[in-house]
C-alpha positions in Angstrom: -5.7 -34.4 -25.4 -1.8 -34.8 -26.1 0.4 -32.0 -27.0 2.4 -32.2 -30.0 6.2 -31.6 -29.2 5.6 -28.0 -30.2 3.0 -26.9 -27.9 4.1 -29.1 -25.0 7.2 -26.5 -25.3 5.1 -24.0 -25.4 2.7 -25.0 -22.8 6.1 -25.5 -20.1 7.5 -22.4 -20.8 4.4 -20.3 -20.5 4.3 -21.8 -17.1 7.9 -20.9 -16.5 7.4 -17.7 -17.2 4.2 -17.1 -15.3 6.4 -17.9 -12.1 8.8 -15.2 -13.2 5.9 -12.5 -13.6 4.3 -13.6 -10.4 1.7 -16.4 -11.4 1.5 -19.6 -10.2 3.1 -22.4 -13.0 -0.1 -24.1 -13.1 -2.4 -21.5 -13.8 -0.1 -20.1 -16.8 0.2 -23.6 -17.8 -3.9 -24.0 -18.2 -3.8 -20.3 -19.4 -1.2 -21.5 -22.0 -3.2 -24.7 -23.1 -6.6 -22.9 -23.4 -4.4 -20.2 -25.5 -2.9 -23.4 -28.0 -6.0 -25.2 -28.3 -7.9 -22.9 -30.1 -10.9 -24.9 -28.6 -12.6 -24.7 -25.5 -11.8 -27.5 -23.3 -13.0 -29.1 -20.1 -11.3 -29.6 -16.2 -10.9 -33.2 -16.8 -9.4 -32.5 -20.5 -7.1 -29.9 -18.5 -6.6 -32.3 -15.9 -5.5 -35.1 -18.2 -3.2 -33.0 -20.5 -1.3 -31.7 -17.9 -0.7 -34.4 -15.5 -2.0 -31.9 -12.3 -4.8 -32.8 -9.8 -8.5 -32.0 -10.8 -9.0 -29.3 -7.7 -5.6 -27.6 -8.9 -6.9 -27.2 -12.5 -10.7 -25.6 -10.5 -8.8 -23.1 -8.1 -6.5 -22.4 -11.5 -9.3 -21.6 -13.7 -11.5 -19.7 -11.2 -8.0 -17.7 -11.0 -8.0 -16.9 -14.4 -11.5 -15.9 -14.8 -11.1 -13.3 -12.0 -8.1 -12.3 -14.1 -10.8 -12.3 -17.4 -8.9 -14.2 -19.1 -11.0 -17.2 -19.0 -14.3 -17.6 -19.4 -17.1 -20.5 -19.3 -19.1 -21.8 -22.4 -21.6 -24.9 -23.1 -21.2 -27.0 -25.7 -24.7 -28.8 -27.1 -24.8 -32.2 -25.9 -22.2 -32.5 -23.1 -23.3 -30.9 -19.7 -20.1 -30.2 -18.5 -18.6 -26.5 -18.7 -15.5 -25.8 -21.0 -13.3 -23.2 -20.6 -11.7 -20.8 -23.2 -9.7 -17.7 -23.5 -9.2 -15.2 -25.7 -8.2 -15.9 -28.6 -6.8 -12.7 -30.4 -3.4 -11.6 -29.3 -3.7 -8.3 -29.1 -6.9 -8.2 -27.2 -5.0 -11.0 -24.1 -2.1 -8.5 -24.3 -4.9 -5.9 -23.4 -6.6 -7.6 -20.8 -3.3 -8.9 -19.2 -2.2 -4.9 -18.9 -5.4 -3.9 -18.1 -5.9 -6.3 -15.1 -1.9 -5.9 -14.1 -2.7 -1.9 -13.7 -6.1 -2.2 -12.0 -4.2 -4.7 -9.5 -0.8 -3.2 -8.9 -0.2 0.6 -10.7 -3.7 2.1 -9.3 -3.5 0.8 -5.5 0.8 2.1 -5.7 -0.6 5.2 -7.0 -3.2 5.7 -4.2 -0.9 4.6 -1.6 1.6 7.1 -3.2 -1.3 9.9 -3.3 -1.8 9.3 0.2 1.6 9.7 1.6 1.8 13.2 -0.3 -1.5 14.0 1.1 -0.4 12.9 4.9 0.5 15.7 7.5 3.3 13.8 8.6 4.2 14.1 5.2 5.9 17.1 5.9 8.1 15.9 8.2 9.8 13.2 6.0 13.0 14.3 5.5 13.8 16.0 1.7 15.0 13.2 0.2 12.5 10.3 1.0 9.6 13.2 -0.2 11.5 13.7 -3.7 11.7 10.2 -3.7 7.9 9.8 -3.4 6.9 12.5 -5.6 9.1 11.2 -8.3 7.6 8.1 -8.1 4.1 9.1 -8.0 4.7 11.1 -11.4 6.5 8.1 -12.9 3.4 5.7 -12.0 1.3 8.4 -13.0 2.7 8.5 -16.4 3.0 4.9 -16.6 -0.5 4.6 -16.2 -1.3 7.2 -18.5 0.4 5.7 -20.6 -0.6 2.0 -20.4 -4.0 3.6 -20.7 -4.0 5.1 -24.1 -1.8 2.0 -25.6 -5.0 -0.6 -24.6 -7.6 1.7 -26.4 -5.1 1.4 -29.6 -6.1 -0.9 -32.3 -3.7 -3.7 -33.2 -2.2 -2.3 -36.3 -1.9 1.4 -34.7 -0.4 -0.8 -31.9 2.4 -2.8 -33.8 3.0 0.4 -35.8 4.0 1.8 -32.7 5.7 -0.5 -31.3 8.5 -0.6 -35.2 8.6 2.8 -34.3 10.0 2.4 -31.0 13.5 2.1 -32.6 13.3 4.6 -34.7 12.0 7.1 -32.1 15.1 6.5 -29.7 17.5 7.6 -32.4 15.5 10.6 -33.1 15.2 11.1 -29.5 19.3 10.7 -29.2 20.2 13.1 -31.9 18.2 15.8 -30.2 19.8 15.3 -27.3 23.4 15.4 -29.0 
């Protein structure tokens, strides 16, 4: 498969910015692909688009599907499996905040939990205990927060998000 100049760019900067949010390049680049296709595609179609090496592409897409963001389908006639993602926007944007809490907000929040809940807790010294309760109610909220937006439907969702604006100036004026 070759990528139009379009989705090539699209394709390398998806991979740039998975290195800036903590994913290896590749595995946004194959995330990016299967996202621009609109098809499911195979390893050695991924392989050969992308110019990386055949065991690179498997570790990148078993990666992703723990991330459920890819997943396997058969196609009649050709034996090997295809991978594809999701296709509806709003619904990766879900799964990408729903994995990225499960992985990193709910084990900070235990963790956090835990040190309030320690003995030696006690003997931290005043500020390093406001420090941790603070941040326990912030990732709380967070979470909370992140919660409700995934149950959201997309239009509820975007009209949210227009309103962001406007809620920060309303927010302002009260404060004023």
């Amino acid at each position: 498969m070759e990528l139009k100049p379009v989705a090539k760019r699209f394709v390398l900067h998806w991979g740039e910015m998975g290195s800036t949010w903590g994913v290896n390049r590749t595995v946004a680049q194959i995330h990016a692909l299967l996202f621009i296709a609109g098809r499911p595609l195979n390893a050695d179609d991924i392989t050969e688009t992308l110019g990386v090496a055949r065991s690179n592409v498997s570790m990148s897409l078993r990666e992703l599907a723990n991330w459920n963001l890819v997943k396997t389908v058969h196609l009649l006639g050709d034996r090997r499996e295809h991978f594809e993602t999701i296709a509806d926007v709003w619904e990766l944007f879900r799964t990408i905040v729903r994995e990225r809490k499960a992985r990193e907000f709910d084990p900070t929040i235990a963790v956090l939990r835990e040190c309030l809940a320690s003995p030696e807790f006690a003997a931290e010294d005043g500020v390093s205990q406001v420090r941790i309760k603070e941040t326990l109610a912030l990732m709380e909220s967070l979470s909370t927060w992140a919660g409700e937006m995934i149950r959201l439907d997309a239009p509820t969702l975007m009209k949210l998000i227009k309103m962001g604006a406007k809620v920060q100036q309303f927010v302002r004026k009260g404060e004023s």
